[in-house]
N, C-alpha and C positions, 0 to 999 in steps of 0.2 A: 596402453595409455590412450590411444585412440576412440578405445571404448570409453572409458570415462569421458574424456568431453566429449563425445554426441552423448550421453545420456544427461552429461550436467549442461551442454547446449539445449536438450531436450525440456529440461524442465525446468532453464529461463527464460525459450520462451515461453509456454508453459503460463509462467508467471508472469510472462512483459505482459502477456495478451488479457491475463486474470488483471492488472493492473491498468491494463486500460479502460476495458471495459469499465471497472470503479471507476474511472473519470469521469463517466457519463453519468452514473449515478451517484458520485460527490457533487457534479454538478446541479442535477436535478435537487436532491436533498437540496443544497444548502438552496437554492430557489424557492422550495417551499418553505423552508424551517423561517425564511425571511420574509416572505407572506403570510405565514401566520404569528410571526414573534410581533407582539407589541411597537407600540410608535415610540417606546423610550428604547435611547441608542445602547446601554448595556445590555438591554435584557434582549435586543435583537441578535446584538454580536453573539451576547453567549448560546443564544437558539441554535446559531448558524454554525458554530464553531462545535460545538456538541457536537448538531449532527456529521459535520463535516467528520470530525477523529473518530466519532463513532462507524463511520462506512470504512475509513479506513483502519482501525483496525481489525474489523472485522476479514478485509483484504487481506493483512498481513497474517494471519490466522489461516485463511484459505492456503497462503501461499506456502507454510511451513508447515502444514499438511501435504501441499505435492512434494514437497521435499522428504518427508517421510514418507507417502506411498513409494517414492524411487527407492529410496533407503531401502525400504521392506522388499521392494521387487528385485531390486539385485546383491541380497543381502550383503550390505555396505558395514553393519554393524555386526560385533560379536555377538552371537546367539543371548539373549534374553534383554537387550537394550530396551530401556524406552525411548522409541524412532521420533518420537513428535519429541521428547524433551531432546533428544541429541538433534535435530532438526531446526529446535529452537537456538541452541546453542552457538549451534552454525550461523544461521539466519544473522542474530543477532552480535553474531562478531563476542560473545562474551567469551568465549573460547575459556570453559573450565579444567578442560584436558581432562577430567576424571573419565571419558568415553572417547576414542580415536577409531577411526575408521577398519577395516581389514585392509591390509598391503595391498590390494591387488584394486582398492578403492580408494585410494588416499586422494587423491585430487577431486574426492566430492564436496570434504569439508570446504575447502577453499572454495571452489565454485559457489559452494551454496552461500557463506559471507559476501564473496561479489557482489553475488545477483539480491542479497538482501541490502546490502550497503548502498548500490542501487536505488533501492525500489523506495527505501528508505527517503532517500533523497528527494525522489521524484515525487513523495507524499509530501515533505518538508517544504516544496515550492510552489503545491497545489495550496497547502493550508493556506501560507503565505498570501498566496492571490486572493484565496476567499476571505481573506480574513482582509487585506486592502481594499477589494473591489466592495464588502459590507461597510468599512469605514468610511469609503470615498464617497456612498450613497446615502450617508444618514444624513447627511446636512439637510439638502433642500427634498424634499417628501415628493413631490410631482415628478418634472422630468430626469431626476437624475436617480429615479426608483428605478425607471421602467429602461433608461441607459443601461444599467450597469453590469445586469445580464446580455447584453447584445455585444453581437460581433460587431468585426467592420461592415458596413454599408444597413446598419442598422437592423440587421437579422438576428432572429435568435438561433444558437447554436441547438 
C-alpha cells in the first residue's frame, strides 16, 4: 500500500509543478492575446479567454499523460488497456468502471481523480481572475490597461 502512494504522490507532484508552471504561461498568454485583441470589449475578452482555456487544456492533457506513463510503468492496468483513455477517466472523475485497476494498484484510480479534481479547480480560479482582471480593465483604456497586469507595488509579475 505504501507503494502506491509514493508513486500516486509521485505523479501529483509531477502534475502540481506541470500546473504551475502553466501559470506563468496562462499568465503571459492572456497578456498578449489582450494587447493584441481589438479595443472593442467582447472581442478582447474572448481573445483572452481562448487563449487562457486553450494553455490550459493543453495542461490538463499533459497531466493525464503522466498519469498514463505511471499506469504503463507499473503496470496498473489489465494487459491491453488504453492507459491514456483509462487515465482520462480517472482524471476526470467520470468513473465508467468498464476498466479498474490490478488489486495490487487500486489506490491509483483515486489518487489520480484527487490530484485531477484538484488541478481542475485551480484552473477554474485562474480563468476566473483572467476573465475579472480583462473585465475590470476594459473600461478606461489608459491607466487601468497598464494596472491590471501588475502586482502589488506596481511590478509586473
Amino acid at each position: 500500500m505504501l507503494r502506491q502512494y509514493l508513486v500516486g504522490a509521485a505523479a501529483s507532484v509531477c502534475n502540481i509543478s506541470i500546473h504551475a508552471l502553466v501559470m506563468v504561461a496562462v499568465i503571459r498568454v492572456a497578456r498578449i492575446a489582450d494587447e493584441l485583441a481589438t479595443s472593442h470589449q467582447s472581442l478582447r475578452l474572448i481573445a483572452v479567454m481562448i487563449a487562457t482555456v486553450t494553455v490550459f487544456m493543453i495542461a490538463h492533457l499533459a497531466e493525464v499523460l503522466v498519469w498514463s506513463l505511471i499506469y504503463a510503468t507499473v503496470s496498473a492496468a489489465p494487459a491491453g488497456t488504453d492507459l491514456v483513455y483509462f487515465a482520462f477517466v480517472n482524471y476526470t472523475t467520470l468513473g465508467y468502471g468498464d476498466v479498474t485497476p490490478v488489486e495490487r494498484w487500486h489506490l491509483l484510480g483515486p489518487m489520480t481523480a484527487m490530484n485531477g479534481v484538484l488541478l481542475f479547480g485551480w484552473s477554474t480560479a485562474v480563468i476566473f481572475e483572467v476573465l475579472r482582471m480583462t473585465l475590470m480593465a476594459s473600461g478606461d483604456e489608459g491607466e487601468k490597461r497598464e494596472k491590471r497586469w501588475l502586482g502589488r507595488g506596481g511590478r509586473r509579475h
